[in-house]
VOSE-936128 format. One record per residue: residue in three letters; y, x, z negated of N, C-alpha, C, O, CB in turn. Coordinates in steps of 0.001 Angstrom, whole numbers, plus 500000, padded with zeros to 6 digits. Glycine has a CB too. Layout:
BEGIN
AlaYXZYXZYXZYXZYXZ
...
***
This chain:
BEGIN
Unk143753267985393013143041268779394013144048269356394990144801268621395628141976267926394758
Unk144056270720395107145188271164395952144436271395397397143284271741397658145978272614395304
Unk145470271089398159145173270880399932144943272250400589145712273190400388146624270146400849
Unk143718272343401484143602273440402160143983273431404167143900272436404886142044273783401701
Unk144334274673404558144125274401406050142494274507406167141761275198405459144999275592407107
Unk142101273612407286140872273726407511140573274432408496141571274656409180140363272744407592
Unk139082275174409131139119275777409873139216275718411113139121276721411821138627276136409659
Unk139431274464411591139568274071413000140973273647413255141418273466414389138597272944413373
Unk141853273452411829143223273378412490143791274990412727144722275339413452144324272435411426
Unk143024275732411978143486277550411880142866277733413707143703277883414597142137278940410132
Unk141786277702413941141742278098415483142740277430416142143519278121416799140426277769416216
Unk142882276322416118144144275446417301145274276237417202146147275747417918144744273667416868
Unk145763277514416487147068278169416067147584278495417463147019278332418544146919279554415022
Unk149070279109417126149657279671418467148599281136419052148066282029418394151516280225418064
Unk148609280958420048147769282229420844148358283417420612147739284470420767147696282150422440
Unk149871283361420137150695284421420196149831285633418946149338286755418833152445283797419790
Unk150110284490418302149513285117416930148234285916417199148002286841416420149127283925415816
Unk147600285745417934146267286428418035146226288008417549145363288485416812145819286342419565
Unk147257288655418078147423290326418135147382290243416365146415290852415907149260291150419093
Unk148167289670415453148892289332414381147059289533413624146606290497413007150019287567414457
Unk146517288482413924144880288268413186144193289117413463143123289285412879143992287129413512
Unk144537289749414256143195290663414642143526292345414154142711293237413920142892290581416616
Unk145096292381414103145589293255413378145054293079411386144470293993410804147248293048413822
Unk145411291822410745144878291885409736143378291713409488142773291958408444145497291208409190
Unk142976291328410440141174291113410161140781292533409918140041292973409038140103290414411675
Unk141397293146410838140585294633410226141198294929409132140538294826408098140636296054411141
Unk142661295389409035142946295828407554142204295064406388141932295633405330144467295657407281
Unk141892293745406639141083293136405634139494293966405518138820294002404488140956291464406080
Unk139218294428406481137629294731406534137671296536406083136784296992405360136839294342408487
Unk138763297390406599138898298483406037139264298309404275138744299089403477139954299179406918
Unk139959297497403932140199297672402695139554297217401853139884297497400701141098297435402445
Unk138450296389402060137429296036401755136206297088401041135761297234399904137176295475402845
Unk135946297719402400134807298906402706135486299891401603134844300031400562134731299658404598
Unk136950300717401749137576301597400610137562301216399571137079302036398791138724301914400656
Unk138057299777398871137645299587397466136041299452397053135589299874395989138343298337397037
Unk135186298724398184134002298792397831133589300271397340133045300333396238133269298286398900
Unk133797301463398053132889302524397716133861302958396666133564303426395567132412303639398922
Unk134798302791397039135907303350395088134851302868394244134067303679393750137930302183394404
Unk134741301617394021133667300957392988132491301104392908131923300844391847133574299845392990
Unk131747301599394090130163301918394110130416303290393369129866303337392268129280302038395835
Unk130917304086393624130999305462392691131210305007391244130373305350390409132339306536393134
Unk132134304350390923132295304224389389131013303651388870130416304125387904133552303269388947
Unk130555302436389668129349301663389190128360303118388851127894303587387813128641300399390569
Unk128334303425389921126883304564389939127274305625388714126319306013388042126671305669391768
Unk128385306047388422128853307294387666128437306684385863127641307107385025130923307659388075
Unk129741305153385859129633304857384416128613304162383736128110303238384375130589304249384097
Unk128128304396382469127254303868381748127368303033381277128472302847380764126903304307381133
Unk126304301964381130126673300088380336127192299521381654128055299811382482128305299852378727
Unk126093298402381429126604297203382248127999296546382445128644296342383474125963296270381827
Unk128277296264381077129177296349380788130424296964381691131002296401382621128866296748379875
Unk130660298235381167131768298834381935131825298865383839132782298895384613131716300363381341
Unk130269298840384078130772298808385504130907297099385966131274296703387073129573299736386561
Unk130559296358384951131016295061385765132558294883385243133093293879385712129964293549385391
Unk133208295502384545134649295288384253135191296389385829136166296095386521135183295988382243
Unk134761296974385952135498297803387393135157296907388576136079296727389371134777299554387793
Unk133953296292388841133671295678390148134478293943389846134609293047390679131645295702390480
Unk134848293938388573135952292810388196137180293178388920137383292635390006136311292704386547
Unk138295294303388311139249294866388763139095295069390375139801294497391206139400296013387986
Unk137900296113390703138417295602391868138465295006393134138798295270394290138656295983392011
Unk137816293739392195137401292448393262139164292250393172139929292591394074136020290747392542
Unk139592291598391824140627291139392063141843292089392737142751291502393326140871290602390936
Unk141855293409392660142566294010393473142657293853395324143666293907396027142199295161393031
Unk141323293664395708141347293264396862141535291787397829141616291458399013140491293723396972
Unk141540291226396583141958289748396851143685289379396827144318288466397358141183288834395619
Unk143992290219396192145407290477395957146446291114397163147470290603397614145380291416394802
Unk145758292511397542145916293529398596145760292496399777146840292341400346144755294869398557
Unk144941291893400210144510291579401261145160289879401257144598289043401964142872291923401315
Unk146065289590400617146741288412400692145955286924400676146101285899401342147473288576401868
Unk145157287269399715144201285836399300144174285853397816143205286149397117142430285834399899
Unk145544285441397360146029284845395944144641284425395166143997283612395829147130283368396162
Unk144132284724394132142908283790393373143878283093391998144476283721391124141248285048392659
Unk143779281626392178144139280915391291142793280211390324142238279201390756145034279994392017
Unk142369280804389079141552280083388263142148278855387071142839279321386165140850281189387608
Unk141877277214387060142007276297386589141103276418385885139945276809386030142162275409387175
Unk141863275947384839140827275272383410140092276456383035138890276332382800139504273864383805
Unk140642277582382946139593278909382908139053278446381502137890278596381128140386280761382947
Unk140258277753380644139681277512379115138380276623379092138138275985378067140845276704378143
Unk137782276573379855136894275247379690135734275998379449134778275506378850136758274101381012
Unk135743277536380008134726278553379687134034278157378179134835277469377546135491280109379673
Unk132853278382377476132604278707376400133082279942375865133180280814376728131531278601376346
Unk133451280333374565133055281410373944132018282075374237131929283249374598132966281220372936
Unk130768280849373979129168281679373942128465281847375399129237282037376339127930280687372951
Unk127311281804375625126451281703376029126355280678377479125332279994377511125859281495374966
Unk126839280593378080126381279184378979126111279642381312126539280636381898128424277654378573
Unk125411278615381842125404278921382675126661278474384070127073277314384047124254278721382616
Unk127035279141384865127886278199385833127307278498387547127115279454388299129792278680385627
Unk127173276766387552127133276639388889128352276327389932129290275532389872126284275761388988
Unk128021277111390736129189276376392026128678276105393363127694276544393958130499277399392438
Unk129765275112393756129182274927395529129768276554396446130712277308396210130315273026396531
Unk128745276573397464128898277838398032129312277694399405128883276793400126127700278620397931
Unk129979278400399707130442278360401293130985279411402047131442279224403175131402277471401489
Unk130955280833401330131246281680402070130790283020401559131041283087400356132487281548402314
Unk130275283998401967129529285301401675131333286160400866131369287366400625128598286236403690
Unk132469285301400620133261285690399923133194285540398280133504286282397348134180285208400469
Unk132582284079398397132132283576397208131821284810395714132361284857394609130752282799397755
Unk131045285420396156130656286535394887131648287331394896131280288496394745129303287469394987
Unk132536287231394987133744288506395396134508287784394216134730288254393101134721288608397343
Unk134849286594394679135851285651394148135369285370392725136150285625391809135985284288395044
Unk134320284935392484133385285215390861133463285865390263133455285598389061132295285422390628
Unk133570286950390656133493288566390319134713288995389421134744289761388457133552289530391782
Unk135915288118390159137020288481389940137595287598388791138228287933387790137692288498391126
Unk137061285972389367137467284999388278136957284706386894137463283880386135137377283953388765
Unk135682285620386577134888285624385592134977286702384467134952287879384828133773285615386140
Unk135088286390383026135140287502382671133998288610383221133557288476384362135202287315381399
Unk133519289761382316132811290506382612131310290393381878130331291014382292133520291552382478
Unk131295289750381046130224289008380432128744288418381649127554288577381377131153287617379696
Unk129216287830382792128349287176383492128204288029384352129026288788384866128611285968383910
Unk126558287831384598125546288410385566125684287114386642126363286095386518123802288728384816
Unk124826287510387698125358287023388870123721286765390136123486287590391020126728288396389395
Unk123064285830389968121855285402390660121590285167391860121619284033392336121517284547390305
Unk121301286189392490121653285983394277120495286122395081119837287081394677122722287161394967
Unk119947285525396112118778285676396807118661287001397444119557287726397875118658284658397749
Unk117099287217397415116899288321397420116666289273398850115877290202399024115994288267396609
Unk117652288676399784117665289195401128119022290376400611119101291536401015118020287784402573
Unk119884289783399748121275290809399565120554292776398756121111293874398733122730289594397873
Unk119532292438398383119097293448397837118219294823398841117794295954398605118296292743396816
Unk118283293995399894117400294859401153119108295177402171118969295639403304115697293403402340
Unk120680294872401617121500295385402338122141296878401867122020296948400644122387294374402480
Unk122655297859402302123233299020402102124132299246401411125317299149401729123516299429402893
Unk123570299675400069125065299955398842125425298605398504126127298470397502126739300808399561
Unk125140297756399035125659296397398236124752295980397369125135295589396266125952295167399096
Unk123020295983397786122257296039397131122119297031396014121503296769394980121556295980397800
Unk122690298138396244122697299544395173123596298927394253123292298753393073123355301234395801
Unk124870298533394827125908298173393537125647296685392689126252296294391691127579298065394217
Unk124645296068393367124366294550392696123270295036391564123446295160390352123609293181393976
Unk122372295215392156121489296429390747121984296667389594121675296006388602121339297989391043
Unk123189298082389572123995298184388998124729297738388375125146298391387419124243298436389263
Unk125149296624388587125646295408387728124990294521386711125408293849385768126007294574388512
Unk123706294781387288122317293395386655122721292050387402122499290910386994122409292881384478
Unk122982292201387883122613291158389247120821290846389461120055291723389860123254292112390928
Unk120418289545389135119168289262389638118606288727390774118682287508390926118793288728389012
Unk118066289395391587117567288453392661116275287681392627115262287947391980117480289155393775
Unk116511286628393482115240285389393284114891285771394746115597286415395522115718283356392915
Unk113434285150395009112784285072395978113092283449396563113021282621395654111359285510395583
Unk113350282994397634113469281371398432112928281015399028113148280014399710114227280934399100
Unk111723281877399023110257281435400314109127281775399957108249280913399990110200282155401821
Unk108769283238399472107125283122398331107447282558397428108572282475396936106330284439397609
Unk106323282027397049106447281384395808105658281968394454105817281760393252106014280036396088
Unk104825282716395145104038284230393953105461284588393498105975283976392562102975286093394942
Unk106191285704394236107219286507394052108703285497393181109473286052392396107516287145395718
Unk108788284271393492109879283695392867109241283293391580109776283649390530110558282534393679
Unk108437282772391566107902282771390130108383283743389195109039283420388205106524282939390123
Unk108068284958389486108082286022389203109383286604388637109665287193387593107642286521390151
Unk110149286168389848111825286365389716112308285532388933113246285870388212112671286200390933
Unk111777284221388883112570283309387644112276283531386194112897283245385170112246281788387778
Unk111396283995386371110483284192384728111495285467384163111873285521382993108260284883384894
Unk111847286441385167112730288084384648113863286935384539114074286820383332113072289924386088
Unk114686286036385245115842285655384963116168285204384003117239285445383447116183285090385553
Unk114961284150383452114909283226382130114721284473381508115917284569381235113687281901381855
Unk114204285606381007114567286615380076115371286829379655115738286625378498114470287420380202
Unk116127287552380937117852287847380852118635286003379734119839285963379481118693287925383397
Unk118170285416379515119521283966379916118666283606378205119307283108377279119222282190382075
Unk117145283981378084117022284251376464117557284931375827118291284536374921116121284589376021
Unk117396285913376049118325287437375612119806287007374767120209287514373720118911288454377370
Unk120571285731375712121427285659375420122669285683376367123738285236375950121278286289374679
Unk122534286312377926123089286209378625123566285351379555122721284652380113122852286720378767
Unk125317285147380039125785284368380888125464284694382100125312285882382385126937284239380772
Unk125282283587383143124399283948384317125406283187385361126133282306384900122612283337384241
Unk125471283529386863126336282695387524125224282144388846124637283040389452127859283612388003
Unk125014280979389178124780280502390380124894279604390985125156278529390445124126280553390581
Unk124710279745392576124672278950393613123647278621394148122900279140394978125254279284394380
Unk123690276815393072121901276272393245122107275740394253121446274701394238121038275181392179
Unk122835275858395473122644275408396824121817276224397866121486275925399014123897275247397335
Unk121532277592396958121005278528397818121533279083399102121064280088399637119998278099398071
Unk122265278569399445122966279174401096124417278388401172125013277895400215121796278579402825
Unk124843278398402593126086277650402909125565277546404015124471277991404360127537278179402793
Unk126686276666404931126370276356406175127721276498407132128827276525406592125736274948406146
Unk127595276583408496128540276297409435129734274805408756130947274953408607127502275915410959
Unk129237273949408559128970272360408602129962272447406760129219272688405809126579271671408718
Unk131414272261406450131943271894404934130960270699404305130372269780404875133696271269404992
Unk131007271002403196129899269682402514128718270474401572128335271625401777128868268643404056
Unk128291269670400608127364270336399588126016269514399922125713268327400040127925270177397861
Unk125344270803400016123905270691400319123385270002398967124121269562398084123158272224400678
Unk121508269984398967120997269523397794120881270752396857120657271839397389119677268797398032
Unk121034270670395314120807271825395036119204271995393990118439271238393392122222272268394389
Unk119339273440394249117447273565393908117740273815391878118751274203391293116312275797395109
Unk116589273456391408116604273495390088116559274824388959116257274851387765115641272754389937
Unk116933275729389764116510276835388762117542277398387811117199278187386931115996277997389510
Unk118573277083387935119860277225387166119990276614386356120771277110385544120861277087387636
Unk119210274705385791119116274159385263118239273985384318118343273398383241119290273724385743
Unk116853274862385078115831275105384362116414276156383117116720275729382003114673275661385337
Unk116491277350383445116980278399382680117862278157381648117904278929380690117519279225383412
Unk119008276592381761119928276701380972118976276084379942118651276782378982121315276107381350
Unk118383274531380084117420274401379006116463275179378360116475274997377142116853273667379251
Unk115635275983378752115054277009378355116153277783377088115828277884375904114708277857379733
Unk117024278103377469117933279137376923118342278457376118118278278975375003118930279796377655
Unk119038276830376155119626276315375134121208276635375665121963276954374746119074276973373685
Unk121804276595376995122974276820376410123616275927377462122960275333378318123458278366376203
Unk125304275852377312125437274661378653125431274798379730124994275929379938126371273999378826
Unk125669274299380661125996274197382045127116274331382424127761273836381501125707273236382534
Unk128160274833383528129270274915383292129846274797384750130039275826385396129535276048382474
Unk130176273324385379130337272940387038131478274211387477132184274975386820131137270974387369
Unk131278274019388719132911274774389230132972274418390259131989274006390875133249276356389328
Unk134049274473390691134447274359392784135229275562393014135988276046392174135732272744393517
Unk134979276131394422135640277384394797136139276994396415135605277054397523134480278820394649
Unk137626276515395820138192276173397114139172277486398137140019278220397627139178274866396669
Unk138819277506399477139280278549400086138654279280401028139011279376402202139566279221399345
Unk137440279954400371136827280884400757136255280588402224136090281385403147135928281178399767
Unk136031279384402178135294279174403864136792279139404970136477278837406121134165277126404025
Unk137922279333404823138638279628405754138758280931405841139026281505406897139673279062405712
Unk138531281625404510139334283154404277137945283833404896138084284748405708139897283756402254
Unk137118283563404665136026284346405609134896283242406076133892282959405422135197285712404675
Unk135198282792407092134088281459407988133314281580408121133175282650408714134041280954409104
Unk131583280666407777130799280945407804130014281052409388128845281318409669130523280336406884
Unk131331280686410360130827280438411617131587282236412155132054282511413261131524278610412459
Unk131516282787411434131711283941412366133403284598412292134343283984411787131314283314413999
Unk133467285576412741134968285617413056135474286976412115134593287617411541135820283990412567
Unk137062287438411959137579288156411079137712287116410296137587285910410509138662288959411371
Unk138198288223408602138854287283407745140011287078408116140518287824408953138906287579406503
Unk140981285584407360142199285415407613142340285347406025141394285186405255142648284208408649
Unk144041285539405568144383285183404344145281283787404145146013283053404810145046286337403848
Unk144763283901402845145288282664402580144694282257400746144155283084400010144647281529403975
Unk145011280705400352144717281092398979143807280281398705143513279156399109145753281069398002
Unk143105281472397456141681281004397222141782280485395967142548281044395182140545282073397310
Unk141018279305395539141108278130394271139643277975393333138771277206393739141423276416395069
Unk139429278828391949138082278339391336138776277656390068139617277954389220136823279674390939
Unk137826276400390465138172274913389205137086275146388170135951274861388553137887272936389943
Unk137170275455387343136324274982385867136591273731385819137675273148385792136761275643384363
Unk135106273201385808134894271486385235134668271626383686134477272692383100133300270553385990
Unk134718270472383161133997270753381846132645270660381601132081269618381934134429270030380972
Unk131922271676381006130526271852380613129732270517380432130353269531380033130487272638379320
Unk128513270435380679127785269877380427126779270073379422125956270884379847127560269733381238
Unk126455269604378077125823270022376980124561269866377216124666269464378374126188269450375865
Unk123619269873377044122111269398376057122126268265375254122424268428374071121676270455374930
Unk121802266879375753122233266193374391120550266369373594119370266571373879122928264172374677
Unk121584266093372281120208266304370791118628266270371210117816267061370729120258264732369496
Unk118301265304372123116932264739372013116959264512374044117182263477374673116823262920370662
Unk116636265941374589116844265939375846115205265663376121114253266125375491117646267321376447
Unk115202264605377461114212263894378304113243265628378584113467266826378406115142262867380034
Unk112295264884379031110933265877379652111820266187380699112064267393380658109186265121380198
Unk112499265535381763113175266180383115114711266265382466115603265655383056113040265036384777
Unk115043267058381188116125267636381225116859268584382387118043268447382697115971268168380268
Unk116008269512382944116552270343384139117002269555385111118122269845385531115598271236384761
Unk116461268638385597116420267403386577118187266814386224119133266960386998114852266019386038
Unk118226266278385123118849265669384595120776266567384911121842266121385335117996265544383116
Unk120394267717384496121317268393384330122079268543385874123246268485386261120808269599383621
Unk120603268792386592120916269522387942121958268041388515123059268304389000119123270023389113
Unk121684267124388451122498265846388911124031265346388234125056264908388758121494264660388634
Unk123757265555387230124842265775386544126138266817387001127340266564387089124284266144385416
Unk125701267556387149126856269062387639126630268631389318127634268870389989126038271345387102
Unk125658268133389962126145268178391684127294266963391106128472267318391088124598267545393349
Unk127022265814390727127796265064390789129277265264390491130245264679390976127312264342390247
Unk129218266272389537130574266376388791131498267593389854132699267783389659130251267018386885
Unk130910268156390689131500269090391955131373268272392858132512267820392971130809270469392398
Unk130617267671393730131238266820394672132144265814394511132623265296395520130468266325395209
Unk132527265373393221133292264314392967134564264902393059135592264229393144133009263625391726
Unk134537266261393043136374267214393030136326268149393915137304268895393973136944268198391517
Unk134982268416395018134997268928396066135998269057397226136608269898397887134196268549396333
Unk135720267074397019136641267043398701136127266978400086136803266708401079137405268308398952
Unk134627267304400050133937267789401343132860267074401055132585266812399884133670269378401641
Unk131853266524402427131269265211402427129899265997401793129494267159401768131193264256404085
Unk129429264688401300127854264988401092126550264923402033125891264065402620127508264172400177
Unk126553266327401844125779266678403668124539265956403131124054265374404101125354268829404415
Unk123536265639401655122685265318401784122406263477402184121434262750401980122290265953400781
Unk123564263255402732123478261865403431124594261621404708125680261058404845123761260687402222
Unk123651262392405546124285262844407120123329261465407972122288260861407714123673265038407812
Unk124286261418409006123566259664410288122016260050409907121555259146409210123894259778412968
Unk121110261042410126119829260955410166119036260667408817117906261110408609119454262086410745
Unk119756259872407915119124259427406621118646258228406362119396257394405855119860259558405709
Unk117441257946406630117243256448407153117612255533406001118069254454406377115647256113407646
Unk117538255675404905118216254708404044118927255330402918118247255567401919117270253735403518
Unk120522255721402898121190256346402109121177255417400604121268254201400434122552256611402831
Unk121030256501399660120698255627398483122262255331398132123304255863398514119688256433397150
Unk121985254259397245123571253800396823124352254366396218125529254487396558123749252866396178
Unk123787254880395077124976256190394408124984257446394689124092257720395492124944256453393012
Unk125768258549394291126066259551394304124885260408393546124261261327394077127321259534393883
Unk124665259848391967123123260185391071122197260477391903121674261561392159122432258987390193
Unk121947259006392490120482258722393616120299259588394710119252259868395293120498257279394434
Unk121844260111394988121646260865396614121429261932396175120683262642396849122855260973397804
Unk121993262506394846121939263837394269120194264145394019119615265103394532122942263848392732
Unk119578263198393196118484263271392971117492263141393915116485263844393835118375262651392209
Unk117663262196394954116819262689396185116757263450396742115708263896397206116760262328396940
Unk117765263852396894118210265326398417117727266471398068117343267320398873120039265883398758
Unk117689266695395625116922267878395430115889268529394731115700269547394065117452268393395275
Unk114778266667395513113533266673395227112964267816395982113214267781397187112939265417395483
Unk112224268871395543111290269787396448110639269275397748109923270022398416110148270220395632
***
């Protein structure tokens, strides 16, 4: 597990430096905005999914590069050939950037459906086949999971963050079941990850970005075994929290002081915390 600065030793920095951050926070945010619309034109211009998620690939990783936040992908081999789903813990609205970049071009990308009501980001997530879910009706998410499980019959690789959000607060929330659902449905594996970095390089508490280097771990997949239980989804979903918080590094928020009786294992806390 490679060591990060955290974000409260980055504020304690010399004051000097201030002019220094605030000088790159913007070049980070202008060069951002310029490759974004470079890529919203190509998205919008070229035909096949396909081809425009190989450009919003390029130039994710171009701007991660430009903007001095190195992306190092481990164990990329652990990918399947075929078919499979990957979850990761989430912690920074950089996160899909960093996916984008570390993934082939094969995977679609499952994001709640507030990003689809934002300007051109929503236009270019479209464009990609990006699906959004609903996290509060429950008519409308229905709805949204049923088009997703299509897509993930079909045959397609799908990427999400069954934590649904991030927080101020490092640490992995409980995560919700729909990533797990879909993979059984579909038949294909599960595929853990950790994405170390991103909550310094852009904080979820506010602020410019700073650079620095960003880390996605491929775990190894989790299969289907032969003769999977009635709560296979269940099963799975505990399986993969367990196997990312165990190489996280960052505490398990779903057993914070106000838990009146923390269960004994890691399984138990996993499986309680992402009971509905």
């Amino acid at each position: 597990m490679t060591s990060e600065p955290t974000e409260d030793s980055l504020s304690g920095s010399n004051p000097l430096l201030a002019p220094l951050r605030l000088i790159y926070g913007i070049y980070a945010i202008v060069l951002f905005l310029a490759l974004g619309l470079c890529g919203l034109l190509l998205v919008l211009l070229l035909p096949g999914v396909g081809r425009r998620r190989a450009v919003a690939r390029g130039m994710s990783r171009a701007f991660l590069w430009l903007a001095g936040m190195p992306l190092t992908v481990k164990s990329a081999e652990r990918l399947p050939a075929g078919q499979c789903v990957v979850v990761s813990n989430h912690a920074s609205y950089l996160d899909g950037v960093v996916f984008t970049a570390a993934l082939p071009a094969r995977f679609g990308f499952v994001i709640k459906r507030e990003m689809n009501d934002v300007p051109l980001a929503g236009l270019m997530l479209r464009r990609l086949g990006s699906h959004f879910v609903e996290r509060v009706n429950r008519n409308r998410s229905g709805a949204d999971a049923r088009r997703v499980l299509r897509d993930a019959i079909n045959g397609n690789s799908l990427v999400f963050f069954p934590e649904g959000t991030f927080t101020r607060t490092p640490g992995l929330l409980k995560f919700h079941t729909g990533a797990f659902a879909t993979a059984v449905r579909a038949g294909c594996p599960i595929v853990p990850a950790v994405v170390r970095g991103t909550r310094v390089a852009l904080s979820p508490r506010g602020g410019l970005p700073r650079p620095g280097r960003i880390e996605v771990q491929i775990l190894p997949p989790i299969f289907l075994q032969p003769e999977s239980p009635s709560d296979a989804a269940i099963d799975l979903r505990d399986r993969a929290r367990q196997a990312i918080l165990s190489e996280l590094g960052e505490p398990d928020l779903t057993c914070s002081d106000d838990t009146a009786r923390p269960p004994h294992t890691a399984h138990e806390r996993s499986a309680q915390a992402s009971r509905p």
